[in-house]
C-alpha angles and dihedrals in degrees: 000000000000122000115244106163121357113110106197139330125245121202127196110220118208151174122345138002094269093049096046087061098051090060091041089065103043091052095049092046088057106039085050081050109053089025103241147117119302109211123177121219107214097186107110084065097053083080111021114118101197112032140047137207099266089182097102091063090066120072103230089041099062083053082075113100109219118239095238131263096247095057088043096053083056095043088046090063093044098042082049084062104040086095087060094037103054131235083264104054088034091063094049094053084047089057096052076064092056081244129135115202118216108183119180106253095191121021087189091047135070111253110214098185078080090072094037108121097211086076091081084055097070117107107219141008124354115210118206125197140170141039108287121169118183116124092214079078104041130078113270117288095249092050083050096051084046098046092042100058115132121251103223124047117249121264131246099278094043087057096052081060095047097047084049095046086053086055108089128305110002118185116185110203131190133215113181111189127146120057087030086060094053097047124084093191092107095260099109134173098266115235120267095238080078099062076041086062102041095046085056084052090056097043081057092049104031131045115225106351127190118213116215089197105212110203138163070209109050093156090055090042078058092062106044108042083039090124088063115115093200115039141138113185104210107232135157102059108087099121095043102041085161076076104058085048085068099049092046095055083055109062103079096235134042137208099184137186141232089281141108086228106063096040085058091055097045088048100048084046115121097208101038087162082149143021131169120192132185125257109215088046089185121358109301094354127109113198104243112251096251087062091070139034116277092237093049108109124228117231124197115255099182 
C-alpha cells in the first residue's frame, strides 16, 4: 500500500510495559505500511499515578518523536470527556483537527479496518488507541527483536542471570499477582495449579530444566514453589521491569501468564523451543489464535 496522504500516526501509549509494546508494534506496522511518521502521545502518563511510559529503554522505540507536552495537556481534556461526548461527537472534534481516530474495538478480536486500504486515502493525521495484540498486524518478529533491543547493557547481577540462563535448559516462568488479585474485570491472577501442569508438560518434553520463576511476588513464588530442586527465583529488577523482559527472552523455554509481559518475553526470545500458554486466557476468554505463534502450546487453567 502506498501512502498518499497520512501524514503521520499517532499512537496513544498507555498502562503497563506489556501494553506499551503492544502499541508500540501496531503503530510501527502501520506507519511502515502506509509510509508515514510515526508521533507518541504521552498523556495518559501526565496524570497516571502508578505507571510510566517504559518505551525509551528499548532502541526502536527512542526513534519515536513525541507529540509534544503542550498538545497533550489539551488531548488529555478532551480524551477525559470522550466518555460525555459520545464516540460520535468525539470523532467529529477530532476531524476539525484533520485527525482520524482508530481505537481498538476488541483487543481479543482481529480488526480488519487495519488492512483496509482506504486508510492511505485520509488526508491528515491517524490516531491510534488501545492494547491490540495480534501479530497479523504487527512487523515481522525478527524486525521486532531487532527494534526492541535495550539501550543500555545489563548489570552485573542481571548477567549472572543471563550466563546461567545460556547453561542448559532454561524455563522462564511467569507468576503475575498482584494487581490481577485486587481487580474484579475477569482478568484474574491464574491459579497456581496452571504454571503446576505445565511444568509436568515440560518434565515430559525437556530433560533437566532449570526454572527461572518471574513475580511481582517473589517472596510468595518462594514459598510456593519451595519443594523445586532447581530453582532461581528472579529478583532485583522492580523498578526496571524492561529488565526482567530481557532476561525472560533469554531462557530457551516459557511457561507465561496471563499477562502481556511475559508474552512479550517468550516472543522476543531467540531460542523459543517451547512455550506454554494458558486456555482460558481470562475467564471465559480464550486469547484468539493470532494473538499467539502457531508452535506455542495451550495449557488448562481451570
Amino acid at each position: 500500500m502506498a501512502m498518499k496522504d497520512v501524514k503521520r500516526i499517532i499512537v496513544r501509549v498507555s498502562d503497563g510495559l506489556g501494553n506499551q509494546l503492544f502499541e508500540y508494534a501496531l503503530g510501527k506496522y502501520l506507519s511502515d505500511k502506509l509510509g508515514c511518521e510515526m508521533v507518541y502521545d504521552k498523556s495518559h502518563y501526565l496524570t497516571s499515578q502508578s505507571r510510566t511510559f517504559q518505551l525509551d529503554r528499548f532502541v526502536g522505540p527512542t526513534e519515536v518523536l513525541r507529540w509534544g507536552r503542550l498538545k497533550e495537556w489539551g488531548f488529555l481534556l478532551l480524551w477525559a470527556g470522550k466518555t460525555k461526548l459520545g464516540g460520535k461527537l468525539f470523532r467529529a472534534i477530532l476531524s476539525l483537527f484533520r485527525m482520524k481516530w482508530m481505537p481498538v474495538k476488541d483487543p481479543f478480536r482481529l480488526q480488519s479496518d487495519f488492512d483496509d486500504d482506504s486508510i492511505a486515502l485520509w488526508k491528515g493525521t491517524i490516531y491510534l488507541s488501545g492494547c491490540y495484540g495480534h501479530i497479523p498486524h504487527m512487523p515481522a518478529r525478527d524486525v521486532l527483536r531487532d527494534r526492541l533491543r535495550l539501550v543500555n547493557p545489563p548489570n552485573a547481577d542481571n548477567r549472572r542471570y543471563l550466563n546461567a540462563m545460556q547453561q542448559g535448559e532454561s524455563v522462564s516462568v511467569h507468576v503475575r499477582r498482584t494487581d490481577c488479585l485486587l481487580v474484579a474485570n475477569n482478568a484474574p491472577a491464574l491459579n497456581i495449579s496452571y504454571q503446576r501442569k505445565a511444568m509436568t508438560v515440560l518434565r515430559q518434553k525437556v530433560s533437566s530444566p532449570r526454572w527461572f520463576i518471574f513475580s511481582d511476588d517473589i517472596e510468595w513464588c518462594r514459598k510456593e514453589f519451595s519443594d523445586l530442586k532447581d530453582a532461581v527465583f528472579v529478583s532485583g529488577n522492580d523498578a526496571e521491569p524492561w529488565e526482567d523482559i530481557r532476561l525472560m527472552s533469554a531462557c530457551k523455554h516459557h511457561i507465561i501468564a496471563n499477562s502481556s509481559f511475559s508474552w512479550w518475553g517468550a516472543y522476543l526470545g531467540d531460542y523459543c523451543r517451547i512455550t506454554l500458554y494458558p486456555k482460558p486466557w481470562f475467564n471465559g476468554l480464550d486469547i484468539p489464535a493470532s494473538g499467539v505463534p502457531p508452535e506455542w502450546v495451550a495449557i488448562s487453567s481451570k
